[in-house]
C-alpha positions as CSV (number, residue, x, y, z in Angstrom):
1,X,66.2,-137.8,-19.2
2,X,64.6,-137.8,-16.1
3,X,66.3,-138.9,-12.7
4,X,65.4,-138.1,-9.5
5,X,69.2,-137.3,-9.2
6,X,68.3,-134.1,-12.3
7,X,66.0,-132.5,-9.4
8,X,67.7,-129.7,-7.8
9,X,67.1,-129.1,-4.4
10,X,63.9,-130.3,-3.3
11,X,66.4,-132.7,-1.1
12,X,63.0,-134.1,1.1
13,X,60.9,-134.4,-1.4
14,X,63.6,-136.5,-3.3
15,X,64.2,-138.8,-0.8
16,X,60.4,-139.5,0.5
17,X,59.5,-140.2,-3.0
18,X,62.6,-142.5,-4.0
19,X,62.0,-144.3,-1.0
20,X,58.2,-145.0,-1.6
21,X,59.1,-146.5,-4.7
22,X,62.2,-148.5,-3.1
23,X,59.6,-150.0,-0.1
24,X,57.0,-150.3,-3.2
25,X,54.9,-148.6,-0.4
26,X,53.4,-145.8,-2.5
27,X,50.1,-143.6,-1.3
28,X,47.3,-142.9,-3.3
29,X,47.1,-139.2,-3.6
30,X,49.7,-136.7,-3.4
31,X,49.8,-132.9,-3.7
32,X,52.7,-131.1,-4.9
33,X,52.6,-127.1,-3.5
34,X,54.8,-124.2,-4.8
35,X,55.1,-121.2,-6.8
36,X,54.9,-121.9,-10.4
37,X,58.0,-122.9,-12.2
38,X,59.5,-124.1,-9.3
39,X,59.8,-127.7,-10.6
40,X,56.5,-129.4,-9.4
41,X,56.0,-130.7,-13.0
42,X,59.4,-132.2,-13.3
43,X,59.2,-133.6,-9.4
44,X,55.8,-135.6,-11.1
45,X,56.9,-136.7,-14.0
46,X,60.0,-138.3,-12.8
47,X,58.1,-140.0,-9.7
48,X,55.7,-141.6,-12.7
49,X,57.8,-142.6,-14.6
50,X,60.3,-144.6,-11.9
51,X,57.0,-146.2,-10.9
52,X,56.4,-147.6,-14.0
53,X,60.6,-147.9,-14.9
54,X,60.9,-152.1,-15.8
55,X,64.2,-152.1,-15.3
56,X,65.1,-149.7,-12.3
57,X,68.8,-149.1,-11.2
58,X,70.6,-147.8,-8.1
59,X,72.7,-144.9,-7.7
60,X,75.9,-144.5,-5.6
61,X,73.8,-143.5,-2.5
62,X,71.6,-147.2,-3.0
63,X,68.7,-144.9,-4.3
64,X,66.5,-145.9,-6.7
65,X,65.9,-144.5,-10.1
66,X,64.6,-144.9,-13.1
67,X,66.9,-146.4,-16.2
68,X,65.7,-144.0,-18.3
69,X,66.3,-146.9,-21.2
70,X,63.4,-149.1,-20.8
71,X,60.0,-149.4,-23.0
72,X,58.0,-147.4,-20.4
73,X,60.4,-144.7,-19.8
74,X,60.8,-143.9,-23.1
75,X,56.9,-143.5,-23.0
76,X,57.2,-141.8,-20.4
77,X,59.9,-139.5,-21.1
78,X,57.6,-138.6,-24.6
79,X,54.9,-137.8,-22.8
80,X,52.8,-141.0,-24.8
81,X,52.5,-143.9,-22.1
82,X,49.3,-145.1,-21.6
83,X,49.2,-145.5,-18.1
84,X,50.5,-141.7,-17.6
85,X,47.3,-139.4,-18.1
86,X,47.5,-135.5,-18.1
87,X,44.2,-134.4,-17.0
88,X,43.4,-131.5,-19.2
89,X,40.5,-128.9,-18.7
90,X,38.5,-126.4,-21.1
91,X,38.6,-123.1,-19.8
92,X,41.9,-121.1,-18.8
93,X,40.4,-120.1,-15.5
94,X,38.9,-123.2,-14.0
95,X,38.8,-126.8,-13.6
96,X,34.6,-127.8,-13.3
97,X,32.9,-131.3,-12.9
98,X,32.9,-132.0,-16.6
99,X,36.5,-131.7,-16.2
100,X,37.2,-134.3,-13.4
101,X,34.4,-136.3,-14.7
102,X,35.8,-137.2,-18.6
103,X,39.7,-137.3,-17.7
104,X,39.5,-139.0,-14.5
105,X,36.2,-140.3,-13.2
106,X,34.7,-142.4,-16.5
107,X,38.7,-143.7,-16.6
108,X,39.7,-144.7,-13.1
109,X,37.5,-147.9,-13.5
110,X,40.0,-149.3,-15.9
111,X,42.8,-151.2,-15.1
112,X,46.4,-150.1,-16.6
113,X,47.6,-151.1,-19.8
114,X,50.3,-152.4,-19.4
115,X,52.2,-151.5,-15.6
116,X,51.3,-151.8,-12.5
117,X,50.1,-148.3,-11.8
118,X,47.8,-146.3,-13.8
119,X,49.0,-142.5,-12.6
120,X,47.3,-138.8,-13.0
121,X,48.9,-135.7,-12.7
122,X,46.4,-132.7,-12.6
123,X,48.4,-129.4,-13.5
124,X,46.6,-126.3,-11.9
125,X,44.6,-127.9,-9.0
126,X,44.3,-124.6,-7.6
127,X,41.4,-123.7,-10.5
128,X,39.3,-126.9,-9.3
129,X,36.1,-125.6,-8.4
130,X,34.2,-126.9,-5.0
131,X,32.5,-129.1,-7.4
132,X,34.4,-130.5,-8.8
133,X,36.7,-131.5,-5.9
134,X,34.1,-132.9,-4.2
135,X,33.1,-134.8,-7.6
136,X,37.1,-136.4,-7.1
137,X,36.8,-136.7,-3.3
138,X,35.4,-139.9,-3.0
139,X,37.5,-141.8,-5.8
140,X,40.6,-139.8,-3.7
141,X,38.9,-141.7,-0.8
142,X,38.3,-145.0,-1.9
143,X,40.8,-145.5,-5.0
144,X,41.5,-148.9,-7.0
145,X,44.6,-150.1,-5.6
146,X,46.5,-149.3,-8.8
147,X,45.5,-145.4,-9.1
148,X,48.1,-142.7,-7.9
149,X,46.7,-139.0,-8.2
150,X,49.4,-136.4,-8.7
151,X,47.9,-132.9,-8.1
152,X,50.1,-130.2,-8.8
153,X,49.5,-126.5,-7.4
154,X,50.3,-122.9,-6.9
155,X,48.7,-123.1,-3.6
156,X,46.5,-125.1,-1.8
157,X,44.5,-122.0,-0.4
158,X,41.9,-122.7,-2.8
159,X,41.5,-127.1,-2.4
160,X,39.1,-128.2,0.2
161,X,40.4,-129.4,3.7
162,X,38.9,-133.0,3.2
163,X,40.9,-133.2,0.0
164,X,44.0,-131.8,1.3
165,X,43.5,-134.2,4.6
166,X,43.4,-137.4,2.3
167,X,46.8,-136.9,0.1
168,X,50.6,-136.6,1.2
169,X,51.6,-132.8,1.2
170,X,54.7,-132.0,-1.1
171,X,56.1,-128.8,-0.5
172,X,58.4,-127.5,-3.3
173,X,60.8,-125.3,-1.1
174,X,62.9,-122.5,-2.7
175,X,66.4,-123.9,-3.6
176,X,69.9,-122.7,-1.9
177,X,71.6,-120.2,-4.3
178,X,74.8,-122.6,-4.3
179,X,72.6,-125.5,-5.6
180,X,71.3,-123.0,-8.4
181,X,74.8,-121.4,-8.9
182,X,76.2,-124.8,-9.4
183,X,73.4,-126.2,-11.7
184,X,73.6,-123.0,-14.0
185,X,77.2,-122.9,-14.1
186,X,77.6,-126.7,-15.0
187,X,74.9,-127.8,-16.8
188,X,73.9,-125.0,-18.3
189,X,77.2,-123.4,-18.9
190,X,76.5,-120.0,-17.7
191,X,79.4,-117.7,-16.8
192,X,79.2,-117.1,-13.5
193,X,78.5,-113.1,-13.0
194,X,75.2,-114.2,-15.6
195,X,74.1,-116.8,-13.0
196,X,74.4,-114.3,-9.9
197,X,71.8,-112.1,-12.0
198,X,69.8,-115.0,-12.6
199,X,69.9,-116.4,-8.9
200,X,69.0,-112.6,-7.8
201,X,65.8,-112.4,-9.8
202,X,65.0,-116.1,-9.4
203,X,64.7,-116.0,-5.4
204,X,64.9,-120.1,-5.3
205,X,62.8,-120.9,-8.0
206,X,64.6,-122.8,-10.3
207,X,62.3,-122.5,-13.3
208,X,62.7,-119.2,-13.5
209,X,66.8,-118.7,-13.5
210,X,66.6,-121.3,-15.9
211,X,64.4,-119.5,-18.5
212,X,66.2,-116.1,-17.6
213,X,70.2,-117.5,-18.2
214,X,68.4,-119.5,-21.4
215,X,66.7,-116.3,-22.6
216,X,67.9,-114.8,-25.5
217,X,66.2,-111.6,-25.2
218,X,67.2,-110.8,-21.3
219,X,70.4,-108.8,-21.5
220,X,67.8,-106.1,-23.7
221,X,65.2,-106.8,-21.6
222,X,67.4,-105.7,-18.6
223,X,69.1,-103.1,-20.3
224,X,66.0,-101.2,-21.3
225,X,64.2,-101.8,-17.9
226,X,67.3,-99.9,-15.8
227,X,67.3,-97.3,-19.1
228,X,64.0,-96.3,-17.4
229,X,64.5,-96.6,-14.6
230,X,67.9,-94.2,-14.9
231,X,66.0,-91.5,-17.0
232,X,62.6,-91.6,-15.4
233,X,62.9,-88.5,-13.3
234,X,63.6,-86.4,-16.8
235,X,60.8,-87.6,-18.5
236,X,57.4,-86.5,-19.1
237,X,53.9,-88.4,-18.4
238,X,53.9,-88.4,-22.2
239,X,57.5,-90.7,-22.3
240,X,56.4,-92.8,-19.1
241,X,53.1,-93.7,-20.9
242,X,55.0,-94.6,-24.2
243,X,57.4,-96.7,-22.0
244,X,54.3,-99.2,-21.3
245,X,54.1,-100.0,-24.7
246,X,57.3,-101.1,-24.9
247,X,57.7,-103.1,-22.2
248,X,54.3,-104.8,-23.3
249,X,56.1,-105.5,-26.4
250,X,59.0,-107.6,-24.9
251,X,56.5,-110.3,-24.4
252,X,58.7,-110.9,-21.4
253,X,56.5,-112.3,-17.9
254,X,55.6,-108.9,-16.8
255,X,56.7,-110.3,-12.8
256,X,60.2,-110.5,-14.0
257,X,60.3,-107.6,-15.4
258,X,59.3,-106.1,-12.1
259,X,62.2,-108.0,-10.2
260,X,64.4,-106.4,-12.1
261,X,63.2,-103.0,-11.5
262,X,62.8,-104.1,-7.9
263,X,67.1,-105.6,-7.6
264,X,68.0,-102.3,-8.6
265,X,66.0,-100.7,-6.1
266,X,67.9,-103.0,-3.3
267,X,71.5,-102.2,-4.9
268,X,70.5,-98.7,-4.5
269,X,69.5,-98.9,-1.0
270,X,72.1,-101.5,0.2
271,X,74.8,-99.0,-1.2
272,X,73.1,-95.9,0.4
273,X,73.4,-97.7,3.4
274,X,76.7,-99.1,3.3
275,X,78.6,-97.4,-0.1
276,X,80.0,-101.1,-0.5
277,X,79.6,-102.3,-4.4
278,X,81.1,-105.7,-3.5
279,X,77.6,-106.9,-2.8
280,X,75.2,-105.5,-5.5
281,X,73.8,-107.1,-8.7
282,X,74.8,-104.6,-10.6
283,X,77.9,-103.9,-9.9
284,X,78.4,-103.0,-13.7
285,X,76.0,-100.0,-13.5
286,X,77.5,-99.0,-9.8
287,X,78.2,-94.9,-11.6
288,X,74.3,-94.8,-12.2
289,X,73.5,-96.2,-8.6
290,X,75.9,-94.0,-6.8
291,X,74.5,-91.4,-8.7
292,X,70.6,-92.3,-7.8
293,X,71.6,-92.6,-4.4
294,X,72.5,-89.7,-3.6
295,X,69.6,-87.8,-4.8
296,X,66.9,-90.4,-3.1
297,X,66.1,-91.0,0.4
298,X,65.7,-93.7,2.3
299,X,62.0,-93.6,2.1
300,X,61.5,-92.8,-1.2
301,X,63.1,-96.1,-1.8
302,X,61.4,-98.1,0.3
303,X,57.9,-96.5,-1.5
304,X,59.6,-97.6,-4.5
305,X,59.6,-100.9,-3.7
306,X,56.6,-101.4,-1.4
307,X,55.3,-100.2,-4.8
308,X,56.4,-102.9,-7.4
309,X,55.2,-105.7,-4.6
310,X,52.0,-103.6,-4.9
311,X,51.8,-103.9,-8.5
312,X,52.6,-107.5,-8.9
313,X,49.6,-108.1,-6.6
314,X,47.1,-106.2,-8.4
315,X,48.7,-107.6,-11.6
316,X,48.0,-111.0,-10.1
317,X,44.2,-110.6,-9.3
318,X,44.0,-109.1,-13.0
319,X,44.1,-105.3,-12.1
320,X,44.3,-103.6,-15.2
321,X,47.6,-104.0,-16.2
322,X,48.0,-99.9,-18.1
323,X,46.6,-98.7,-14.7
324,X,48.5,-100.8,-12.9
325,X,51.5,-99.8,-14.2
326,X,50.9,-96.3,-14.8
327,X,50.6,-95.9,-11.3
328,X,53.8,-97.7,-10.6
329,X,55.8,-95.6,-13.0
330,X,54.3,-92.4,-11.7
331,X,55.2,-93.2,-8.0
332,X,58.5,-94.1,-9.4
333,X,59.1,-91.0,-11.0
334,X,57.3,-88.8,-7.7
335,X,59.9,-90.5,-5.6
336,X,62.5,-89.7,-7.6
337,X,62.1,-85.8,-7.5
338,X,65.2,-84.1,-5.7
């Protein structure tokens, strides 16, 4: 399924789009902007496919959306309909001419199959080099009537100002913790001390509570981050070294990881500061925080944490990740030191 009614939070962006396809008075480019799984591919994908629904319905609120029961939405909800293209690209790390050139540019010329838009959604945009934005600038400029670009993004840092001037900018905000406590609590059945973890770590983006209160492996994952964490100022470089291998071998995203180190940083501090429990995250492990917290300062702390923000931005502009790390743990452990 996949209603516009399904997207959680994202209130604006609902309602512009539902009402473009209501008025039938839809633009020709649009850019959706946000950290990564925070929905922009689900946002695109529904908008597609109620522009192509054959049979659309109305909700309570006299919005449109799509009846999820047609031909074309079952095309589209398979990822198969002919007039839905996913522009792919080559190399991991870029999006080049050749790119833009064989999914877009030798296709646009060709009317749809069988709707009345033909629609591309470009994951990634971010990695489209200058060339290859300017190759797509002047079909984004002067478009058949029935083409609607969908370019989807991490940030729009990187994407030339005449391409950003000529599309409608999407902003993908980050989503209210009661909207994300109610969506993992009801349709995802979560109990609701999980989804307060989850809703820590996730910081609004709905992808990621999603694939933390799905994830199998998580309670280990969490358990043998703070196990670290608790012992680190006993062990030797030896042990903190070995520790890297292990949490390499979670095959857990590495920035999560992190957020959890960094939540029980702030549930340190926040009791240090105020020796309430009430509102920490882990209220479970509140012997172990009382007991860092009153062999760390207030400084050390905030090291500790100016530190793991440090290390997810090296991480991010593909720092080494053993140096990277290495350095993290050992400021962790320096800090630590009575």
């Amino acid at each position: 399924m996949a209603r516009f009614s399904e997207i959680i939070g994202q209130q604006s962006i609902r309602e512009q789009l539902q009402g473009a396809v209501a008025a039938d008075h839809v633009s020709h480019a649009y850019i959706l902007y946000g950290e990564s799984r925070s929905g922009k591919e689900f946002v695109a994908k529904t908008f597609a496919q109620a522009l192509l629904c054959e049979d659309p319905q109305t909700d309570a609120d006299g919005r449109q959306e799509p009846c999820c029961e047609c031909r074309s939405c079952k095309q589209a909800m398979g990822m198969n309909h002919p007039d839905i293209i996913y522009v792919k690209h080559d190399k991991p790390t870029t999006i080049g001419v050749d790119d833009v050139r064989v999914g877009i540019l030798e296709t646009v010329p060709i009317k749809p199959y069988c709707s009345k838009y033909k629609i591309y959604i470009m994951e990634e945009a971010q990695l489209l080099t200058p060339q290859a934005q300017n190759a797509l600038l002047k079909t984004i400029e002067e478009p058949p009537e029935y083409v609607v670009f969908l370019l989807l993004t991490n940030s729009t840092e990187m994407l030339l100002p005449t391409i950003l001037s000529r599309c409608v900018m999407l902003e993908m905000k980050p989503v209210r913790d009661d909207e994300m406590r109610e969506y993992l609590m009801r349709e995802l059945q979560v109990p609701e001390s999980r989804a307060e973890i989850c809703i820590a770590f996730a910081r609004g983006n709905v992808g990621r509570a999603k694939a933390l209160a799905s994830s199998e492996d998580f309670d280990k994952i969490r358990a043998g981050a703070l196990a670290l964490l608790k012992n680190i100022r006993d062990m030797d470089t030896a042990e903190i070294m070995e520790s890297l291998k292990n949490i390499r071998e979670f095959g857990f995203d590495i920035n999560d990881y992190l957020d959890i180190m960094a939540v029980w940083y702030r549930d340190i501090l926040l009791f240090k500061a105020t020796h309430d429990m009430n509102h920490l995250i882990f209220r479970d492990e509140i012997q172990s925080i009382q007991k860092v917290a009153q062999y760390s300062d207030y400084e050390g702390i905030e090291e500790v944490i100016k530190a793991l923000e440090t290390a997810k931005s090296r991480l991010s502009s593909n720092v080494s990740y053993e140096l990277t790390m290495e350095l993290l743990l050992l400021t962790i452990k320096d800090t630590s030191r009575s």
